[in-house]
N, C-alpha and C positions, 0 to 999 in steps of 0.2 A: 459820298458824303460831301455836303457844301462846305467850302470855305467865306469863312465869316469875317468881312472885310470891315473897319470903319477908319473915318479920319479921325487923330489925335486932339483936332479942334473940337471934339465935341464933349471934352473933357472941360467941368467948370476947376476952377482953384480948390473947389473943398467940393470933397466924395459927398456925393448927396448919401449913400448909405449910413455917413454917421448922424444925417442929421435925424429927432425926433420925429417917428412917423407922422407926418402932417394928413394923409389920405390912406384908403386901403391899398391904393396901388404903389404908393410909397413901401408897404409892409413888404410885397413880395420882392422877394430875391431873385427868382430865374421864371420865365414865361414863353411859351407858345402854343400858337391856337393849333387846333384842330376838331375834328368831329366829335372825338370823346377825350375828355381833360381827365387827366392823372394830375392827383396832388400830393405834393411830396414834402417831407419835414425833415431838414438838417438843419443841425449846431452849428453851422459856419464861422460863426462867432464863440468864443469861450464865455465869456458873460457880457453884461448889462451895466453901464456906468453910470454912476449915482455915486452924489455929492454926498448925499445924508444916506443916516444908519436903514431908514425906508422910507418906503415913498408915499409924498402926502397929496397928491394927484393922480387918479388913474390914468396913466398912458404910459405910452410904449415908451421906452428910453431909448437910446442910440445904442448899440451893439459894440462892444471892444475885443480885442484880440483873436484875430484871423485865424483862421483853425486852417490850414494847407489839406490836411489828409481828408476833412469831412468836405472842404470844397470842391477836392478831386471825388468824393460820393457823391456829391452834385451831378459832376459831370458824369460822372459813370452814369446814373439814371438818365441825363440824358440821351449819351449815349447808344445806350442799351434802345431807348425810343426812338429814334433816328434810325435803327438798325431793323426794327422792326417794320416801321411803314417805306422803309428803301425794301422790304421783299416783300415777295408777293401772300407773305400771312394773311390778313387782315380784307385783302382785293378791295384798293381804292377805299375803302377807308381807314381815316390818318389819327393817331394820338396823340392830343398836346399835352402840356404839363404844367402848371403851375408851383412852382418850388418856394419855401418858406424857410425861413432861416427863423430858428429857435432860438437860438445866443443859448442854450441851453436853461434857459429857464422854463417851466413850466406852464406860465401864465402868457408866455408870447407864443405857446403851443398852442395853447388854448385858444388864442385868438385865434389863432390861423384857423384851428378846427372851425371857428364857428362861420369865418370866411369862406370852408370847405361847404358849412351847413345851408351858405347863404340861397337864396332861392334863382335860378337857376333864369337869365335875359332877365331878374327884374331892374326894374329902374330903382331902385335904394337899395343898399345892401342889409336885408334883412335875412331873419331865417320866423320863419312861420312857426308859432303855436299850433299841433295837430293832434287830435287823440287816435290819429291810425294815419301813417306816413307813407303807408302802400303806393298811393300816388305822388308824392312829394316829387319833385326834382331838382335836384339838390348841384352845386354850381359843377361840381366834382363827383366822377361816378367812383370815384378809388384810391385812396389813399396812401403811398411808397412812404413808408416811416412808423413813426423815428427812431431816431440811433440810441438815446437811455430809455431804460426800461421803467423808472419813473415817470417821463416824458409822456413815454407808449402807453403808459395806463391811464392816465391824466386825461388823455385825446381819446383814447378806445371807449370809455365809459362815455362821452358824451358823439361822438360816431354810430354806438351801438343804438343809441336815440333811432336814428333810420337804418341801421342795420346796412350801414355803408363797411364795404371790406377795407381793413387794414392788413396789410401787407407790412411787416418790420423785416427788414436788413441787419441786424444787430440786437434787438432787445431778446436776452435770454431770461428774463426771471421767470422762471418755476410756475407762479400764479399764471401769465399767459395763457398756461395752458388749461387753464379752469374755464371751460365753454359757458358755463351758467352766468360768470363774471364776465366774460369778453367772449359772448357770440361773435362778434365780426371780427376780430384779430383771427391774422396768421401769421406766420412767420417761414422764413426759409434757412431756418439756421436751428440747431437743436437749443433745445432749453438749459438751464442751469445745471435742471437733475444729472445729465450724462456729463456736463464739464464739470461737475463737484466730483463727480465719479469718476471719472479718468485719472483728475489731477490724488483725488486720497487712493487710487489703484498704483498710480506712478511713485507717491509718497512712500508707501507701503512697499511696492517692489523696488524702490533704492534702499531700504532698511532705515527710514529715518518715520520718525513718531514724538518726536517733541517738536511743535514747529509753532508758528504764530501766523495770526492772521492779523490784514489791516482793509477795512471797508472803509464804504461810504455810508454819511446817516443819511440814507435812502432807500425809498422801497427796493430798489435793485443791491445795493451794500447790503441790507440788514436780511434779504430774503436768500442770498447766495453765501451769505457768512451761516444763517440756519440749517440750508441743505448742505453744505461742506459739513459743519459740525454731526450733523448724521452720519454722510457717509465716511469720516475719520471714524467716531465709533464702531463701524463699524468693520473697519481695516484695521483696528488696537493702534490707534493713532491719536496722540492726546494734545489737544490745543493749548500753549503756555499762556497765550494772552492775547486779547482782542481789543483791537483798538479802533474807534468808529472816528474817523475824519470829515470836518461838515462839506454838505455836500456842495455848496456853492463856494466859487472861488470869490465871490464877492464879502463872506464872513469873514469877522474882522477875526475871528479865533482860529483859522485855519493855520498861519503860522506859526500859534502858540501848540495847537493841538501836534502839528506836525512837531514840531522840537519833542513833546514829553514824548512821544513814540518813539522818537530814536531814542530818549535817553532809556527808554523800555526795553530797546531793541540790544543797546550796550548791558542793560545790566543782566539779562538773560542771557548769560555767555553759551549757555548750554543750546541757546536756541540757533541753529546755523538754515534754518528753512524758515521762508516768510511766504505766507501767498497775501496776492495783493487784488483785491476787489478794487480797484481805481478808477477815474477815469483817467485819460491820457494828461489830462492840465494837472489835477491831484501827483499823479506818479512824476511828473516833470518835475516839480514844487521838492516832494519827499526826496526824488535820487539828488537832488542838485545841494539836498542839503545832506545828504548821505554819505557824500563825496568828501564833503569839507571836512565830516568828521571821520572819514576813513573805515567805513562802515562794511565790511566784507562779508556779504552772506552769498545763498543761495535764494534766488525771487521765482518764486512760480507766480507766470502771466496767467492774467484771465483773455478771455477772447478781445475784449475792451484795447487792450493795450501792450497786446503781445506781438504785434510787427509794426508798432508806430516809429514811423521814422522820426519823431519828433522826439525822442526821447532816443531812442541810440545815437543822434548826435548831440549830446551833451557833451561837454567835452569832461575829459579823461570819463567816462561813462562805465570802462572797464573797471576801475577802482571797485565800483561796486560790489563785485564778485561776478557767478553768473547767472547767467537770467534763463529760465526756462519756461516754456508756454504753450499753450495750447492757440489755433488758431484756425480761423474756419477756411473748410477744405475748399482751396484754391482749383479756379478753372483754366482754359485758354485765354489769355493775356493779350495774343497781338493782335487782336483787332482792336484792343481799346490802347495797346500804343503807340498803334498807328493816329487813332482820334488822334492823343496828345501832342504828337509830330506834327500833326497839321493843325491844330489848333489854330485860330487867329479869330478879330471881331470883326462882326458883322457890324453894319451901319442901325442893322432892323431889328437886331438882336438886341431884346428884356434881359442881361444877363447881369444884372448888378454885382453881381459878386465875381464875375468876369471882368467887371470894369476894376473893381474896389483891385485884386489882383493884381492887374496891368501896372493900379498908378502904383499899389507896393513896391510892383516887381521894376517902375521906373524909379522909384525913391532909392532902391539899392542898385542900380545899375554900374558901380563902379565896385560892388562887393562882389569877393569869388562864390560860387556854388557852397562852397562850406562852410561860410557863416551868412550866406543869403535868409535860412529860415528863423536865426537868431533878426539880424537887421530887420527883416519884416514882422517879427514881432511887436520888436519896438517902435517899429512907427504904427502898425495896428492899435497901438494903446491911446490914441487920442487924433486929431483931429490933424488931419493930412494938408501942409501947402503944398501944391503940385504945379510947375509949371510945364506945358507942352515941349514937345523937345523930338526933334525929326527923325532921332534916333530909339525912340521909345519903341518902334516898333518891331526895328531891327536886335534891340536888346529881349525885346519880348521874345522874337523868336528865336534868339539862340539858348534861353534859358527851359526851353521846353521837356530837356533831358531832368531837367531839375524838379519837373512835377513829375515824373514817373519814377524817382528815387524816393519816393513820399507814395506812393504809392502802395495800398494794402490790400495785395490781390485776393484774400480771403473774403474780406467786404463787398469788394466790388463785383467778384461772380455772386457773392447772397443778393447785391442788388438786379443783377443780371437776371437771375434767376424770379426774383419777384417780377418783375418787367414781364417778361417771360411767361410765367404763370400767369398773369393778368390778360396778354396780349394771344395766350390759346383759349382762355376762358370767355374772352370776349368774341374769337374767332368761333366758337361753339354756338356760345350763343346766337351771334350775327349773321349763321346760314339760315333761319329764316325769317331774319326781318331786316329793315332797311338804315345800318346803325349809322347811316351820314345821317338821319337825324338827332339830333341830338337826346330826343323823348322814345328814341327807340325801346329804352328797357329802363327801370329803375337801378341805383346801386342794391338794393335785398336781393334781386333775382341773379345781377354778378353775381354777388356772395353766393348763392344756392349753385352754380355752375364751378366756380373756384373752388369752391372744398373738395370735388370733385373732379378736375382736370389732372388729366398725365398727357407728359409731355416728355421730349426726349430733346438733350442737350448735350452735344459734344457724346453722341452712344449710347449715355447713361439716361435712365428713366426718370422721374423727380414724379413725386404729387405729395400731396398736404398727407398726415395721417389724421386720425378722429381727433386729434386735441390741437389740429389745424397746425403741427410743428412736420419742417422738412428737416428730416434726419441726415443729415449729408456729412455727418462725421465729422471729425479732429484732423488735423496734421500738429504735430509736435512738434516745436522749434525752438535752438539755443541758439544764445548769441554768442558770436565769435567774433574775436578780432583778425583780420586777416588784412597785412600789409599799410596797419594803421587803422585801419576802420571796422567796426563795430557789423556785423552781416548779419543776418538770420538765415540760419539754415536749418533744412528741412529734417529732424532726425528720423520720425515715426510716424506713423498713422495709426489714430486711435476708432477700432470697431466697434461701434457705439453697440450692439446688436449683439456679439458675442463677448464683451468687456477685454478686450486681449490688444496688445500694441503690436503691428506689424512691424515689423523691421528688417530691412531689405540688403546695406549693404555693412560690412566688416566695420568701417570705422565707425557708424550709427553705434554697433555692439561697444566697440571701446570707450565711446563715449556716455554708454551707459554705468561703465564697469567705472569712469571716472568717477561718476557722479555718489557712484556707490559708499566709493572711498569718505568723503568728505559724511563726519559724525553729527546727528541730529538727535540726538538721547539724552532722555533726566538721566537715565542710570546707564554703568556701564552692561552692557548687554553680555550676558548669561551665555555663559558656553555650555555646548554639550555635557551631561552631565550632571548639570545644575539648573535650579529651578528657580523662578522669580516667588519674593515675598515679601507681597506689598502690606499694610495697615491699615486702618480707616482711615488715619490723618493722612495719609498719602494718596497722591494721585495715580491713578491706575498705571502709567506707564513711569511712576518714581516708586521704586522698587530697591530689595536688596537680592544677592546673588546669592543662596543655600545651595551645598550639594545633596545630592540626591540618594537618600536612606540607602542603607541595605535590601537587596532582592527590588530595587527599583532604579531607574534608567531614564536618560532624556536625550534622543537623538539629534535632537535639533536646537539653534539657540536659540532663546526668552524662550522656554520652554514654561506655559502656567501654571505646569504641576509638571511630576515624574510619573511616568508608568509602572506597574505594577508587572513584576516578571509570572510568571506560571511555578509557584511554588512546587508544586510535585517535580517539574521539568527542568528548573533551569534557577539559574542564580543570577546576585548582578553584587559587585561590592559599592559600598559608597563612591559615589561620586561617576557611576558609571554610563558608561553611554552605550549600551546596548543588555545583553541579556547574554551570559552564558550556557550552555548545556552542559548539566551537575555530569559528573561522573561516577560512573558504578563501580561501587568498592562494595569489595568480599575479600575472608582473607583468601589472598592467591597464591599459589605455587613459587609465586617466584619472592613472595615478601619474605625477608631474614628472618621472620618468628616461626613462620610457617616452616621453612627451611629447616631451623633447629628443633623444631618440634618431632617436624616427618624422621629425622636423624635421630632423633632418640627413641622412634619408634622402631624403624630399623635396629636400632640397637638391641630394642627391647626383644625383639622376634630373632634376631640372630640367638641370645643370650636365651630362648626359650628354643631355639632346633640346638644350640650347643647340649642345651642341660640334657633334653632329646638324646641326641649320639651319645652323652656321657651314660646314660642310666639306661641304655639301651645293650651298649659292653661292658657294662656291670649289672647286670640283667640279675645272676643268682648270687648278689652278694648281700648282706645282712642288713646293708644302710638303703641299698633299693627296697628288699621286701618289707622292711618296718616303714615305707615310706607308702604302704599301701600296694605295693605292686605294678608294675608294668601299666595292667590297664590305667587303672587309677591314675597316676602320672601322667599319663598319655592324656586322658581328659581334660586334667588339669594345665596341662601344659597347652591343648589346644584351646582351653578357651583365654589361656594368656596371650597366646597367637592372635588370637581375633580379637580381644578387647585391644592389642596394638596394632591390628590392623583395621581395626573399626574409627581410629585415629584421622583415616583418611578421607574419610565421609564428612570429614568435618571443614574440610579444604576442598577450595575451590568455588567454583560457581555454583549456588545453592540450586539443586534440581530437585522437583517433587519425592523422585526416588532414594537420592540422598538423603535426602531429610527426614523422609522416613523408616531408609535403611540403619542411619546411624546411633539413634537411642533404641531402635529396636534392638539390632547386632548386639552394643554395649551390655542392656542391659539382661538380656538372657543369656549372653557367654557369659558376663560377671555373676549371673547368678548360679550358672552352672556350677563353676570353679568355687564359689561360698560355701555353695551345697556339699559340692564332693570335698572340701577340707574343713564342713561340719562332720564329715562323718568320719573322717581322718580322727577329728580331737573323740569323739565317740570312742571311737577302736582302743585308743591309746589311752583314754580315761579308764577304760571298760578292761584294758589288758593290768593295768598297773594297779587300780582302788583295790581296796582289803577291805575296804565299810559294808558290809555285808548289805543293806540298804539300798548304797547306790548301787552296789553289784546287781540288786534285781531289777531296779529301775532300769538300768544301762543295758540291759538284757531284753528287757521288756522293747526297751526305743529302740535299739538298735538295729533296724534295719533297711543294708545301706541303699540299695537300688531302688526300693518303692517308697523311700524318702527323698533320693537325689529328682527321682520322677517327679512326684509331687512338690515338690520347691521349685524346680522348675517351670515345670508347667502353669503351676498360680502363676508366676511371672509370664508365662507366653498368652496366659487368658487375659491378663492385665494390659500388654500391650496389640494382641489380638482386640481387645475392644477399643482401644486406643486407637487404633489405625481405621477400627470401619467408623466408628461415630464422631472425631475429631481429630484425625490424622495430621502432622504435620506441612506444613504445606510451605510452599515460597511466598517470599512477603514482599516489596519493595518499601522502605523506610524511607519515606520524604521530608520527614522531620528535622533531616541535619540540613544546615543551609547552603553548603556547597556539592553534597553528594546526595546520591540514590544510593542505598543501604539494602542491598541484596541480602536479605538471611531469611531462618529458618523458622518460621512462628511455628511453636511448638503445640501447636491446636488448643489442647487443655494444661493450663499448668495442675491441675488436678489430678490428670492421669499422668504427667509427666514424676508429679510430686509423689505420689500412689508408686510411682516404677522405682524409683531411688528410696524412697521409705521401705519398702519392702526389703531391698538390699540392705539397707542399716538394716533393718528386725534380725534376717538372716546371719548379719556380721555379728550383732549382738551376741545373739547365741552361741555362736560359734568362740566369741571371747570368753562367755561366761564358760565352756565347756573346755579350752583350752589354759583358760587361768586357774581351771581345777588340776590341770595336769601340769602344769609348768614345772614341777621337781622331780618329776618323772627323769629316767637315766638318759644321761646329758645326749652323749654322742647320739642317739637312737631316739631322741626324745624329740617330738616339734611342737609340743605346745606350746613349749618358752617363745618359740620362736613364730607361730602363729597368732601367737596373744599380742608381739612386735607388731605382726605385719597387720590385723584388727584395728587396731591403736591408731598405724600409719593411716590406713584407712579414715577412720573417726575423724582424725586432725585433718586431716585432707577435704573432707568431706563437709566440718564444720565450716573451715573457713572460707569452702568453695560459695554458700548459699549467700552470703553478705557480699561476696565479692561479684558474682553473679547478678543477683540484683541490683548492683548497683554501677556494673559495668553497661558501658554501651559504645555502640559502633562495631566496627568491621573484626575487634581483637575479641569480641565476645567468644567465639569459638573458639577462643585459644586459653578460654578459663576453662573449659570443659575438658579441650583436652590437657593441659598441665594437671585437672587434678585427676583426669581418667590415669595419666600414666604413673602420676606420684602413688596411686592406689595400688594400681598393675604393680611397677618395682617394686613396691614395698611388699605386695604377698609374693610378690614370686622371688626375693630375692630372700627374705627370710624364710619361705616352704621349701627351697632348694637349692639356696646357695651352701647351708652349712653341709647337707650331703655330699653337696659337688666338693667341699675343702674335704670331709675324712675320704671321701672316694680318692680325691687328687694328692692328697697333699697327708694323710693318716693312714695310708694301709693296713698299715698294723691294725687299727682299729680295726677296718672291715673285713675280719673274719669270723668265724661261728665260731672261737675258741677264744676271741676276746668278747663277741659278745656274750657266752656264758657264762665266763667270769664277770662278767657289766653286772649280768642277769644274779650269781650267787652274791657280789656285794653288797646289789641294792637289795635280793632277799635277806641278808644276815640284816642288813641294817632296820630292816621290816620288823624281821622276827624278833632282833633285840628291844626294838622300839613296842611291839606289841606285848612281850614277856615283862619288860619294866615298867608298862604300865599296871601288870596284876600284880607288884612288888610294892609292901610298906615296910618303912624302915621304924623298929620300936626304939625310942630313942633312949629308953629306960635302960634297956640292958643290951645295947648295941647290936640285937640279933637282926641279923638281916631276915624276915618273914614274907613268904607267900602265901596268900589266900589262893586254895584250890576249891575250887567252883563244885569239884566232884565230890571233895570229903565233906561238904556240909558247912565250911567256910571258918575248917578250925585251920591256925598257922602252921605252914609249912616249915619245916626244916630246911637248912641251908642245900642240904642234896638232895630234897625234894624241888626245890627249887630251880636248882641244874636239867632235872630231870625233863622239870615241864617246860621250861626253856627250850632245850632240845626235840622236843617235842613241836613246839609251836613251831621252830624251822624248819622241822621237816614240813610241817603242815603250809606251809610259805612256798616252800620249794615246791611242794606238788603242784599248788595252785600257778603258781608261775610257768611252770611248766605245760603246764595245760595253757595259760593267755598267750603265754611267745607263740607257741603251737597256731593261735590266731594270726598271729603278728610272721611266722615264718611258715605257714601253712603248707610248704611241698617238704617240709624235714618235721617229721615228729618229735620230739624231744621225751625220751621212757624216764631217764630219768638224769638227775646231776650229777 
């Protein structure tokens, strides 16, 4: 690389740079020849100085305020071209450059475009009117710029005129990449789309969503505030407030607009994330007055001004809070700081903006490095005395560590890389023809080659894609202070391609998790459990916090709704954060009801083998065989067994078989046992009546075995069809909202109803037939005490159907069985408890010598009662008279009277004699 030597004499008193363009060669900033001229457009300047609000002469003004970082983009393209014809790319032929300084206006852009347009050795500087530009040759075959994307458009729309390529370093707006609008623009840096998307993907994964934005009113501000505001939508990321600042620093309302933004920034306390669409001059302006008023947020950078070093030296600059940014993905560095190291001027060297530098950098030569870019600010702002001085250049060169601290190595590879792409494109094209001429090829036929070129840089591959953008990705950078100074370091890298941030080492992670911490929300954000409920007048991320109904759940926080658990399966209670799995209730073995229930059943079936053994050894005594006999008992006693043991069908985990063993079991041994003590009240109605009447009726029915068959059996036909056409079956109930409800659907309550109806009809009778006997002879007598146990039955029964109905859950089974066994006890304790006390407790009683006396007192009192009924008393003459039926129904005499009295008892006695005879069948009774 040449060192570029000049004497200090050739420096006048005053920079010719500020004075008013007088010629076009006054316009340009940096120049050298060669075969094919590259033209290039930097801001070097911040603005344009005018007296008045505008201008009322067309020309160029003088340029103010030295831009350090865009002048080191200068030199990078230089650079970069120096690098390229020092190897052997290109073989013997060389690329000049011609470089223009913007001042960032548009209209000094413009000029220069049309200086680019001009026609190419002529003697005037014109640019030709052509209706087909095919052949034009135009003074510049390419174009490196410019750095706003305002700028870039301004220039590309009048370039695309001859379909000359532009190459941007920097301009990201979104439109760029619309080919129909800017055929010839490329760029080597991605577009807007992916840095909106990044920065609302990093917003989003630090958990903040209320946040503001601050642009330029420029097509670059207004077009990157639009696609941001997408991609927040589309992250549930809600913008508080937008605020457009103008876009030139030369408007007189820039100070005021800045001041209402922070008083924006203050009053939106809630908002702690700013992202800032800037340029570096705007962000310098806004921090510096940020500062004063102690303004602490968090600043997401745009590519624009996220490793400006002109702005992390402001001083106390940390006050701020901190700043985090996106920033284009950086290459190798030392060969260009090595350039910087040797830097020095040439005597032959076009470098204006080389010069203008020098005499800054002689104007502060007794300030340190850290307020060197403040001091050359302020003499950039107007009109430079400079006088020569022998040490300028010794000062010059020791300050050259001070342009690589300004330097922004993300920019400078995008410039590299266009440089690059242009110099393999031209390489392409120039194997076969001879490009030292100058007319070798048009800029349209570049452009057709460059859209097209790949090339390989430092490994990696680079080429244009179809909307002419080089995707080379993000590095994510915060600033730190470290030992006093304000750094940028490297956190992440963002894959434009897979949307995902790489992140490589531990403290990167921690310093994510910082970022976390620090709250960017309208509302407080919703915990697990609870669910966001916003209104129409609210903004979608200003919200209130609801917990989450019953049988619904939200695992996560800002949850937009709650989910809905699987009613059949599972539950959730208010407020919960997940879904539990219901549990199966049946009543079980081990629940305390169940317990006492199973106990009383046992109870009941001890109390049914006790009565058993008792009427078993007293087999031939008078209170067993009026009890029906052995068998009889026996029956009745087993089906009191099994309706207490059919109890247990009723417990436990409901199985097919259970559930149809256990109304079956019940209701055929209950019907059994109804049957066989309808025929008991039968026997003992039929052994005791004198009503001549029911004596033959009772004679006629009475017949016990193909009665007890048939009672029963209609009951087994009953639940025989019961079982094949709508059988009981296992159900699970989902209906409760914390449990699964294991029981028994009863198939038909019709045939269920049908099975219990039948048993009442059965009880019925058997009361009406036992309440005709109930004054039948006590000891020996059960209808008293069957009509008891009917009764129990009835009430048990009535109040089991209301209560049944209207029970429910897991104790339903245990209405069924309290009233099976309140029925149970009640007939079996009044069918054979009062036998088991004269057995146990009356002996006397059970013998054949007190029940014939039972038997002669309940006959006299028969006989007396039927002989006083053919008795009328004449009240006339006090005779007591009997009507005798046989003499024709004339009155009997007082000893006629007696007669037939005596008579009727005997008549009492025989017949009695003959029914016990029923009632005690293995001892005949001849006579009393």
């Amino acid at each position: 690389m040449a060192l570029l030597m000049i004497p200090m004499t050739c420096f006048g008193s005053i920079l010719a740079t500020f004075q008013p363009c007088q010629t076009p060669d006054d316009f340009v900033a940096a120049t050298s020849p060669g075969h094919i001229m590259i033209g290039g457009l930097f801001a070097i300047h911040e603005k344009m100085l005018s007296s008045e609000d505008y201008p009322r002469r067309p020309e160029i003004q003088k340029c103010v305020g030295f831009e350090i970082s865009i002048f080191l983009q200068a030199l990078a393209m230089i650079h970069s071209i120096e690098m390229i014809n020092n190897s052997p790319l290109l073989s013997g032929v060389t690329l000049g450059y011609e470089i223009y300084d913007t001042c960032t206006e548009v209209t000094v852009a413009m000029a220069a475009a049309l200086r680019f347009l001009s026609k190419l050795n002529c003697s005037r500087e014109m640019v030709e009117f052509k209706c087909d530009y095919s052949s034009y040759m135009p003074r510049v075959k390419a174009v490196i710029g410019a750095g706003y994307s305002e700028i870039t458009m301004a220039v590309s729309r009048m370039l695309n005129l001859q379909l000359m390529p532009q190459v941007s370093y920097e301009s990201t707006a979104e439109i760029l990449s619309d080919k129909i609008r800017f055929p010839s623009f490329l760029r080597t840096v991605p577009s807007d789309f992916y840095q909106t998307k990044a920065m609302a993907h990093l917003i989003q994964k630090s958990g903040w969503n209320w946040i503001g934005i601050i642009a330029t009113d420029d097509d670059y501000g207004r077009l990157a505030l639009n696609t941001f505001a997408v991609q927040t939508t589309a992250n549930n990321v809600c913008i508080a407030f937008k605020e457009v600042l103008p876009a030139f620093l030369s408007d007189d309302t820039l100070e005021v607009r800045i001041n209402e933004t922070l008083e924006k920034i203050i009053a939106e306390a809630q908002v702690n994330v700013i992202v800032v669409f800037l340029r570096q001059s705007h962000v310098f302006n806004l921090f510096s007055k940020a500062i004063e008023r102690n303004i602490n947020k968090i600043w997401i950078a745009s590519d624009n001004w996220s490793t400006a070093t002109k702005i992390t030296t402001i001083p106390n600059v940390k006050k701020i809070g901190k700043v985090v940014g996106f920033a284009f993905r950086r290459g190798n560095m030392s060969s260009f700081h090595s350039f910087l190291q040797h830097l020095h001027i040439f005597p032959s060297e076009n470098n204006k903006a080389l010069h203008e530098y020098a005499m800054l950098l002689s104007a502060c030569a007794h300030v340190k490095n850290s307020d060197l870019s403040q001091c050359i600010a302020n003499h950039s702002q107007g009109t430079l005395a400079y006088k020569a001085n022998e040490d300028m250049e010794k000062n010059f060169s020791l300050r050259n560590d001070f342009l690589w601290d300004y330097t922004e190595p993300g920019l400078v590879h995008s410039i590299q890389l266009a440089v690059l792409a242009l110099g393999y494109a031209i390489r392409d094209l120039c194997q076969a023809r001879d490009c030292q001429n100058p007319y070798a090829f048009q800029p349209w036929e570049l452009l057709d080659v460059l859209k097209n070129v790949t090339f390989i840089d430092e490994g990696n591959s680079f080429h244009f894609d179809a909307h002419g953008d080089m995707n080379t990705g993000y590095d994510v950078v915060l600033w730190k202070e470290i030992d006093g100074h304000m750094t940028i370091t490297k956190m992440a890298q963002y894959d434009l391609r897979n949307d995902v941030f790489i992140i490589t080492d531990q403290e990167t992670k921690n310093e994510f998790k910082n970022l976390k911490q620090i709250q960017s929300k309208c509302s407080k954000e919703c915990t697990p459990g609870q669910m966001k409920k916003t209104t129409r007048s609210q903004h979608i991320c200003c919200y209130e916090c609801v917990n989450c109904p019953e049988n619904h759940y939200s695992n996560q926080t800002d949850m937009d709704h709650c989910f809905l658990c699987n009613n059949e399966t599972h539950w959730a209670p208010v407020r919960s954060t997940r879904c539990f799995e219901k549990e199966v209730e049946y009543l079980n073995w081990n629940d305390s009801l169940a317990v006492l229930l199973l106990a009383l059943s046992l109870l009941g079936i001890m109390f049914v083998l006790a009565i058993g053994i008792i009427f078993t050894r007293n087999l031939n005594t008078p209170v067993v065989k009026s009890s029906g006999g052995l068998l009889v008992c026996y029956v009745i006693l087993l089906c009191h067994f099994l309706n207490f043991a059919s109890t247990g069908f009723f417990i436990g985990e409901p199985q097919d078989f259970t559930c149809k063993t256990r109304q079956t079991l019940f209701g055929v041994s209950f019907t059994l046992c109804i049957s066989c003590i309808l025929m008991k009240s039968l026997k003992i109605l039929l052994a005791f009546s004198f009503d001549p009447k029911l004596q033959s009726f009772l004679k006629c029915l009475y017949q016990p075995i193909p009665i007890i068959f048939t009672c029963t059996g209609i009951q087994v036909v009953i639940c025989t069809i019961w079982l094949i056409f709508a059988a009981p079956a296992v159900e699970e109930n989902v209906s409760l909202p914390r449990v699964i409800l294991l029981e028994c659907e009863e198939g038909s309550i019709l045939a269920f109803g049908t099975m219990l109806g039948y048993i009442a009809i059965l009880a019925f009778i058997c009361f009406i037939f036992a309440f005709k006997g109930r004054k039948l002879p006590e000891h020996y007598n059960e209808a008293k005490f069957i009509t008891f146990g009917m009764l129990i039955y009835f009430i048990a029964w009535i109040i089991f159907i209301p209560v049944y109905a209207t029970t429910f859950g897991k104790y339903l089974p245990a209405v069924e069985i309290i009233v099976i066994l309140i029925s149970n006890y009640g007939i079996l304790c009044c069918t054979f408890f009062p036998k088991c006390y004269v057995i146990l407790c009356r002996q006397e009683a059970n013998t054949k010598s007190a029940f014939l006396k039972m038997i002669y007192s309940y006959s006299s009192q028969a006989a007396s009662s039927l002989a006083i009924s053919h008795v009328s008393l004449d009240s006339t003459n006090s005779n007591i008279t009997m009507t005798d039926p046989s003499s024709g129904g004339r009155s009997a005499t007082r000893q006629e009277s007696k007669d037939l009295q005596a008579q009727a008892f005997a008549h009492i006695c025989r017949e009695n004699a003959t029914r016990v005879s029923k009632i005690l069948p293995r001892k005949r009774i001849s006579s009393i």
